[in-house]
C-alpha positions in Angstrom: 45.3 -15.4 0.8 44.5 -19.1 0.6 41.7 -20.0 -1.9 39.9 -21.4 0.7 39.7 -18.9 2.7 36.3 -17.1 1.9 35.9 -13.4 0.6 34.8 -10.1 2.9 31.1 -10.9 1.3 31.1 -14.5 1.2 32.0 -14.1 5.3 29.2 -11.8 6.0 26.4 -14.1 4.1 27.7 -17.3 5.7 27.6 -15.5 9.7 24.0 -13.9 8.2 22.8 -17.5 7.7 24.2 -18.9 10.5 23.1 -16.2 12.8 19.5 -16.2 11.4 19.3 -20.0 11.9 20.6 -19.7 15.3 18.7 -16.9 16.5 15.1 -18.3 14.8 15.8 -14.7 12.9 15.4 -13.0 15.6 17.2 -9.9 16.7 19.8 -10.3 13.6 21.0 -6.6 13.5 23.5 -6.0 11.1 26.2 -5.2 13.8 25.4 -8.9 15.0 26.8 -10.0 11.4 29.5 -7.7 11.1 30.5 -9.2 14.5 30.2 -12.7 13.5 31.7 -12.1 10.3 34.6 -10.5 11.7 34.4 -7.2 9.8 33.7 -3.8 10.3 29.6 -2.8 10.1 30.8 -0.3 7.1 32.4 -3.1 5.6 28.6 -4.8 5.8 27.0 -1.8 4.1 30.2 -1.3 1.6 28.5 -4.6 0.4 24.7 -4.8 1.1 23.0 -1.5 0.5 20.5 -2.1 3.1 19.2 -5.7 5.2 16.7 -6.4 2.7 19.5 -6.4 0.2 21.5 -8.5 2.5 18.5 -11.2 3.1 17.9 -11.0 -0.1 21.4 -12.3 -1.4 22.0 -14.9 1.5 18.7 -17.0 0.7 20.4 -16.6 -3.1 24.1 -17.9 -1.3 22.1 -20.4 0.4 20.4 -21.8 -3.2 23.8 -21.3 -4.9 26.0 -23.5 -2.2 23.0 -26.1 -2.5 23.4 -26.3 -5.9 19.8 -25.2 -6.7 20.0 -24.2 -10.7 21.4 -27.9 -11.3 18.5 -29.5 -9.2 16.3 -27.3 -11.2 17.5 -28.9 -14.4 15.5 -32.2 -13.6 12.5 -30.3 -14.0 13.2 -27.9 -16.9 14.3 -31.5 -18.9 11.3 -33.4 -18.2 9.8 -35.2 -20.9 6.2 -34.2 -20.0 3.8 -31.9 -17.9 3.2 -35.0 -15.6 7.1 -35.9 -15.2 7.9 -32.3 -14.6 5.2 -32.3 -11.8 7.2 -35.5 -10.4 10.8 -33.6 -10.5 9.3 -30.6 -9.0 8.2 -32.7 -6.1 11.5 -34.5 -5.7 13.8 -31.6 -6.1 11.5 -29.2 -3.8 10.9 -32.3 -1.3 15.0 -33.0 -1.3 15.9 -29.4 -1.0 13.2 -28.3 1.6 15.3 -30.5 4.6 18.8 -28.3 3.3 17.2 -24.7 3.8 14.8 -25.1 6.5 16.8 -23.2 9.1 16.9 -20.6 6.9 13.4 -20.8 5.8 12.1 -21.1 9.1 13.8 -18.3 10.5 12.6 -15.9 7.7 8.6 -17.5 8.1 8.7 -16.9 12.2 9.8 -13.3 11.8 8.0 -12.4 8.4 5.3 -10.5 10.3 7.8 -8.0 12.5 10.3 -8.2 10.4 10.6 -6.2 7.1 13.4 -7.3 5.5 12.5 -10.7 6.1 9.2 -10.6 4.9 10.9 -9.4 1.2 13.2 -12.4 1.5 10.3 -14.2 2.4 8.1 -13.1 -0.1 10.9 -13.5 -2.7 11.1 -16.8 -2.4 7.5 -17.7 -2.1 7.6 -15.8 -5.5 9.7 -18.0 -7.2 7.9 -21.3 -5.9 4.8 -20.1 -7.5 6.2 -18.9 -10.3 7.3 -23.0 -10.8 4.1 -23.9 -9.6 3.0 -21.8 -12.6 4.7 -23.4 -15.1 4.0 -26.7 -14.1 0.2 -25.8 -14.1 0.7 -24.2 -17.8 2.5 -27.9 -19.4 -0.5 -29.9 -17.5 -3.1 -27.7 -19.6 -1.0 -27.2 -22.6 -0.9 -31.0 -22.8 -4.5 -31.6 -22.0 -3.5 -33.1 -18.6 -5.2 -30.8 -16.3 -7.6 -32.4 -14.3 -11.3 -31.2 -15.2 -12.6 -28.2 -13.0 -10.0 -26.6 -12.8 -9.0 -22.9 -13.3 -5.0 -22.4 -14.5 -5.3 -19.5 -11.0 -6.9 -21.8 -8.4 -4.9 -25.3 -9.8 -1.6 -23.2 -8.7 -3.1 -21.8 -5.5 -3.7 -25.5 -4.7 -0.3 -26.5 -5.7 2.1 -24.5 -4.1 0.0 -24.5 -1.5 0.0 -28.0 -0.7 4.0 -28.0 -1.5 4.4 -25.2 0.8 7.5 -24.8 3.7 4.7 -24.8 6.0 2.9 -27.8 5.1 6.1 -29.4 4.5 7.0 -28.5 8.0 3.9 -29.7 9.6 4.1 -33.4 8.1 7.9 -34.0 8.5 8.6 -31.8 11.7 6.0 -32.2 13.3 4.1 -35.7 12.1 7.1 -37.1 12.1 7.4 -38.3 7.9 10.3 -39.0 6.6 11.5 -36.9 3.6 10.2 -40.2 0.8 7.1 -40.3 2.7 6.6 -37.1 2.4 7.3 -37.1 -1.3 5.4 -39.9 -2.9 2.3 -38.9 -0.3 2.4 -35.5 -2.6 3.2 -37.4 -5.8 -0.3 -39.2 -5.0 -2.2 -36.7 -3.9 -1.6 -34.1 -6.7 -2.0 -36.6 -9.0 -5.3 -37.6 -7.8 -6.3 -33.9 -7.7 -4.7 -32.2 -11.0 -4.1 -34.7 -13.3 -6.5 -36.0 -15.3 -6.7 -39.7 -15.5 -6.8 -42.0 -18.3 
């Protein structure tokens, strides 16, 4: 076998993304991937217990092949709360464009769709959990703006930096993806950090 040529499981997360993105997420049965990824449906569940599990681990492919844990490095390095804010805007901003057929699909089927709603839900977990910590360094350094409580300061924030509002401006309003990330550089600095 060449070393290019992808594994049984690499094969059935690749034809799970790209059916999911084709198909919006809808209708994605796991004999659809098996199909697509040219293997037997047994061969799916020898390696996914279930479709949750197999959601689960292809938004995890999807962050692995994008090269998310070295993006995330620019954040976890930052010198301060405020410059950690900045690369968590920049790397979420950048990496927003590379998933958001994925992301979509999983959002426009969340409601019917349970195994997409845990994917969903997975990942929406993670985003606030860096909206947390981001939050945590602003107080910790004093830099929170006034007013604030730590819950409602992330509610705010990962709301404002979420695939949905992200969508709205640069799908549908048209911004480019620098627009789009300076306009929430401003903004959440004008609304968490404290000045001066």
């Amino acid at each position: 076998m060449s070393s290019h040529t992808p594994d049984t499981r690499t094969k059935i997360l690749q034809a799970t993304r790209q059916l999911m993105e084709d198909r919006r997420g809808l209708g994605v049965r796991m004999s659809d991937i098996a199909k697509a990824a040219g293997v037997s449906r047994q061969a799916v569940y020898l390696h996914f217990d279930s479709r949750i599990d197999l959601l689960s681990a292809t938004t995890k492919y999807v962050d692995e092949i994008n090269g998310l844990d070295d993006r995330l490095k620019a954040i976890s390095s930052a010198r301060s709360a405020v410059d950690m804010l900045d690369a968590y805007i920049e790397v979420w901003g950048n990496y927003l464009p590379e998933i958001h057929g994925l992301a979509g699909a999983l959002f426009s089927v969340r409601e019917s769709d349970d195994a997409a709603e845990m994917a969903w839900d997975e990942c929406m977990s993670c985003h606030r959990a860096g909206c947390a910590d981001i939050i945590a360094a602003l107080k910790s350094e004093g830099k929170l703006a006034d007013g604030w409580t730590d819950s409602a300061a992330v509610d705010l924030l990962s709301t404002i930096l979420s695939f949905q509002t992200w969508e709205q401006l640069t799908s549908e309003c048209g911004w480019p993806t620098r627009q789009y990330i300076e306009a929430m550089k401003t903004t959440l600095h004008r609304t968490l950090v404290k000045s001066g």
